[in-house]
N, C-alpha and C positions, 0 to 999 in steps of 0.2 A: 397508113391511117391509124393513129393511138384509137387504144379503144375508145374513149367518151366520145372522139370524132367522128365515130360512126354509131355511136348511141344518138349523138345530135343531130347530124345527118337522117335520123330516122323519126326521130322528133320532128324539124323541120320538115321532111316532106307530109305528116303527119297532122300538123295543126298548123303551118304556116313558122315564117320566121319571126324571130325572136328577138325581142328588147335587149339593149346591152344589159341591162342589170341584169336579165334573167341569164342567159349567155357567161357573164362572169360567175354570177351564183354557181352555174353548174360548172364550171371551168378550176372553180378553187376549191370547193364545197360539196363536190354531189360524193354521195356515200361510198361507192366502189372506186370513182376514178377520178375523183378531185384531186387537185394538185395538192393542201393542204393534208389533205386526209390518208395519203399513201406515201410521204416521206420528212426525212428531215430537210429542211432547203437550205438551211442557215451553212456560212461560214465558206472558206477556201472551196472545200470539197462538194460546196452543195451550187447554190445559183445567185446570191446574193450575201451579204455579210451589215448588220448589225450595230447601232452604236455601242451595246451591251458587250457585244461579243470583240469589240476592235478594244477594247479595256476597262479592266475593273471601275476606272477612276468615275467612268460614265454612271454603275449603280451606285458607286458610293455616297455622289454627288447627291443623286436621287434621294437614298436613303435620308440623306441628312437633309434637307426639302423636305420632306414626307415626318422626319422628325419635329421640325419647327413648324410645319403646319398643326400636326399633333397639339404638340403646345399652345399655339395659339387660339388652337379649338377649346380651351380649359383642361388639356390634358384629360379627357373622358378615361373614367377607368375599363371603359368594354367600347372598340370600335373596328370595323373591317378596314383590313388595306385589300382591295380589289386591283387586280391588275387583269389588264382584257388585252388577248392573244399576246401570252406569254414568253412566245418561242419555243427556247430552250430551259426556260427557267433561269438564264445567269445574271438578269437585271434585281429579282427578287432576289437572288441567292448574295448576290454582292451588298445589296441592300439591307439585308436583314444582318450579313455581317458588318458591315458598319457603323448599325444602328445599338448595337450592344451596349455601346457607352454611353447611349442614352438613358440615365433611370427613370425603369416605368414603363419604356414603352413597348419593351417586348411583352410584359408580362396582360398589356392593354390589348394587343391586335389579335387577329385572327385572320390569317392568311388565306383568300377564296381568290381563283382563276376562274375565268372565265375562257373557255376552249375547246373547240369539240371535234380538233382531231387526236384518235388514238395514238398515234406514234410520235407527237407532239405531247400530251400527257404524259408519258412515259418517260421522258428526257424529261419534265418538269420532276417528275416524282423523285429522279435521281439525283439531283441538282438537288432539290428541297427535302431531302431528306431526313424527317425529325421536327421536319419546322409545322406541321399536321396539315398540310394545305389543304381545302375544300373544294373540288373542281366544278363548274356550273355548265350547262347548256346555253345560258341568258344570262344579260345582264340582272333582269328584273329578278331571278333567283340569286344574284350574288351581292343585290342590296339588301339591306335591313339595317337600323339604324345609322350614327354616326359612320361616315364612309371616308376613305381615301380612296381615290383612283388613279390608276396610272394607265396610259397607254401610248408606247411607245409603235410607233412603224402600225396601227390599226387602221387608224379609217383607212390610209391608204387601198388598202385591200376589201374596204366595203361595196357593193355593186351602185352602180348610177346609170342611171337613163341620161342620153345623145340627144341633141337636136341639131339639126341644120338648118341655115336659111339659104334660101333657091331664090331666083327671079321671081318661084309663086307662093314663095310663104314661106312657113317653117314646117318641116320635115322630120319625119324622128328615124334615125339610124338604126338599122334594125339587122340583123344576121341570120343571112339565108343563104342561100346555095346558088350558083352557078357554074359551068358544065368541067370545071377546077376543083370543084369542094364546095368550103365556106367559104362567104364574101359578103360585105358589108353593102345595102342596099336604102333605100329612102322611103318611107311612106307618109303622104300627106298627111297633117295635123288638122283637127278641127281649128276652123279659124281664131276660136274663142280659147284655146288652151292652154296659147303659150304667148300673153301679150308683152313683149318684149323685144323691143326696137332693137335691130341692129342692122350690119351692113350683110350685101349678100355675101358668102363663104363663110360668116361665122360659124361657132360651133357652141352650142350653150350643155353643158354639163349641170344635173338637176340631181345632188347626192342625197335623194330622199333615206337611203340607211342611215350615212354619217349624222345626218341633223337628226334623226329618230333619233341614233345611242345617244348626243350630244346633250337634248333634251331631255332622255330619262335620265342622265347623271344631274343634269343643273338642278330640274325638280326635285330631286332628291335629297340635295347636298343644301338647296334650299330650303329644304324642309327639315329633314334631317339631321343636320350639320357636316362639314367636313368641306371638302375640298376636290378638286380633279387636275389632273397636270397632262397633255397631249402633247406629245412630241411627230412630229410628221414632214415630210417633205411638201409645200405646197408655196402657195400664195398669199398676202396677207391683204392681195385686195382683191374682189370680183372682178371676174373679167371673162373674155369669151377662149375656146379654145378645145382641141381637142388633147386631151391628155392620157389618154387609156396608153398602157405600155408593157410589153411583157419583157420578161429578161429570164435567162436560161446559162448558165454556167457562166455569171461574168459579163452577159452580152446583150443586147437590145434583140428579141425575135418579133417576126411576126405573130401578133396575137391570136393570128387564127391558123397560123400554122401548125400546133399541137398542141391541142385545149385540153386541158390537162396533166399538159409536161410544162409548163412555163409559169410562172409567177406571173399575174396582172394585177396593175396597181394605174390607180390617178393619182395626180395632184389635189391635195384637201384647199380648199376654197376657205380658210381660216377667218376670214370677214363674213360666211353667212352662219359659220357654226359662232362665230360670237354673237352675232345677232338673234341665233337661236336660244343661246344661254341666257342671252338678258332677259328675251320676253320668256322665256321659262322662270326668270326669281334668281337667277344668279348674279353675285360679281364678276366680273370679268380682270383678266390682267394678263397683259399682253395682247394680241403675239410679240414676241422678241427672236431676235435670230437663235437658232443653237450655240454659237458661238457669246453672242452678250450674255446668255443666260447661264451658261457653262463659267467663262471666268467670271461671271459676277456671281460666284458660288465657290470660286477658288479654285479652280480647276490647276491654273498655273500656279498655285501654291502648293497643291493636291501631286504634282508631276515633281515637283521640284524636292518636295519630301521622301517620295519614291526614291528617286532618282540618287541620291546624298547614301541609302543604302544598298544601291544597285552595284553589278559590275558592266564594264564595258557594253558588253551583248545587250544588256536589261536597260541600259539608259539609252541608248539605241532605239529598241523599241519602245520604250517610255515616247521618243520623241516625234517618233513617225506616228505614234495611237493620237500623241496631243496635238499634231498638225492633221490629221484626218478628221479630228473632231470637230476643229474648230477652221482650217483653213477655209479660205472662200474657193468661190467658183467651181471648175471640176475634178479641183485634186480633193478637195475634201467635204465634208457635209456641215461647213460653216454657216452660211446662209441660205444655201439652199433649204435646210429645216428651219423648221418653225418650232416655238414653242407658244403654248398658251394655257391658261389655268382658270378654273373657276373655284369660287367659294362664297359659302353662306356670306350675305349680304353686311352682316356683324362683323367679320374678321377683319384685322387691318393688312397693310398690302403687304403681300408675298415675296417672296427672297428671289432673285432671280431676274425681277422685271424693273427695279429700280438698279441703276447700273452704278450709283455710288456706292450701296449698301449690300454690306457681302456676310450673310449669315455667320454666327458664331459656331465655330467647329468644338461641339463641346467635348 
């Protein structure tokens, strides 16, 4: 039994069982034995791996997005680029190096993370080294005026509350114990709570985190000015389903087998956080798959330049990073991601979403 398993275990018989949100909260987040908070996860060696991290060309891309949003903001001479859970640092580190050639805009930004695990900061601090970054607890601390934001692989990992529908209604999933450990269990809804048709066996997922940060960016950016870019693996329409997943070196675990030791993630429901953006004051653009967004930003021009001053080994890898980017299905993370962006109401449409028009590499 990991330790938090039996910190939960004691919780649970203590005050009863436990909503999945709270369950995940303490599973990625809780301060001594969170999965987040006690290691690196990223890459070969950890449990999962990164569009960031599978090639540069990914922050470059970003950067230069992040630049022509800039500009089309009126080029503000004071503005935050905000990036929320960071990783490693290597999406900003690629980023900020790409963007050099752009005049202005380093001398504009001011670099603030949002992240609140220790050994996670640490690998930011090394990676950004010189670049003065500002690290936050909250989004609401790492806004203040004119904003970019970026968040690649976040909501994913935000907590959400389960429903089920039974022969007698709908039911909320909840994690409790029986005479095995942890195990997911049902408890009746008030009739009035969850009015929402569906058939029996659905599974309704209600990402009350993700639409919170979703909403504090759009207000903001609405107000404010500026702009937000999400990248995630989900769907682009609502629908019913259970999506909670943990993954552990590479591999699919059960979720409740070591809370703790495992990465948990959903699928982002990309149709209600757009709905959420709108009635918050933002524009909306997109979603677009990873893949449309990526070559319609020059990715394959981006690879090919590389590549002309590579050897063997390097064009090689060049080629397998540019088909994991963008292939579909499960060799790569083409369509399964999503991309989608908001921005003040005034700006015109964004590079990425229109698939003839492929931003200027200045």
């Amino acid at each position: 039994m990991s330790p938090l398993e039996a910190e939960l275990v004691r919780l649970i018989r203590d005050e009863g069982p436990l909503p999945v949100s709270r369950f995940m909260a303490l599973a990625l987040g809780h301060p001594r034995h969170g999965y987040y908070m006690t290691r690196d996860p990223f890459g070969q060696e950890g449990d999962f791996t990164t569009a960031p991290e599978i090639s540069q060309m990914f922050g470059e891309l970003i950067g230069l997005w992040a630049a022509h949003l800039w500009q089309a903001m009126g080029a503000p001479a004071r503005f935050r680029l905000v990036e929320l859970g960071p990783g490693r640092g290597t999406l900003m580190a690629d980023l900020l190096r790409a963007t050099r050639i752009v005049p202005g805009f380093h001398a504009a930004l001011s670099v603030h993370l949002v992240e609140t695990s220790p050994v996670l900061r640490a690998k930011q601090a090394q990676a950004l080294r010189g670049a003065g970054a500002i690290w936050h607890d909250t989004l609401a601390a790492a806004l203040d005026g004119p904003a970019i934001v970026l968040a690649n692989e976040f909501l994913d990992a935000l907590p959400l509350d389960q429903f089920a529908m039974t022969a007698e209604g709908w039911h909320e999933r909840l994690v409790g114990l029986d005479e095995g450990g942890l195990a997911f269990g049902l408890a009746l809804v008030r009739e009035d709570s969850l009015k929402i048709a569906a058939p029996v066996g659905s599974v309704f997922e209600q990402p009350f985190a993700a639409l919170d940060i979703v909403t504090q960016v759009a207000r903001h950016v609405a107000r404010e000015g500026g702009g937000a870019l999400f990248i995630d693996y989900g769907s682009t329409r609502s629908g019913f389903g259970d999506t909670l997943q943990a993954m552990k070196r590479h591999a699919f675990v059960d979720p409740l087998a070591a809370p703790g030791e495992a990465d948990l993630t959903v699928h982002v429901d990309f149709e209600r956080i757009g709905q959420a953006a709108l009635q918050a004051g933002a524009a909306l653009h997109g979603p677009a798959t990873q893949r449309d967004f990526l070559l319609a930003l020059g990715l394959a021009q981006r690879a090919q330049a590389l590549s002309r001053k590579a050897d063997p080994v390097q064009r090689r890898a060049l080629s397998e990073a540019f088909d994991r980017l963008v292939a579909p299905g499960e060799t790569g993370m083409g369509d399964l991601f999503k991309v989608l962006a908001l921005s003040h109401p005034a700006l015109p449409p964004l590079p990425g979403f229109d698939l003839h028009r492929v931003p200027e590499q200045a």
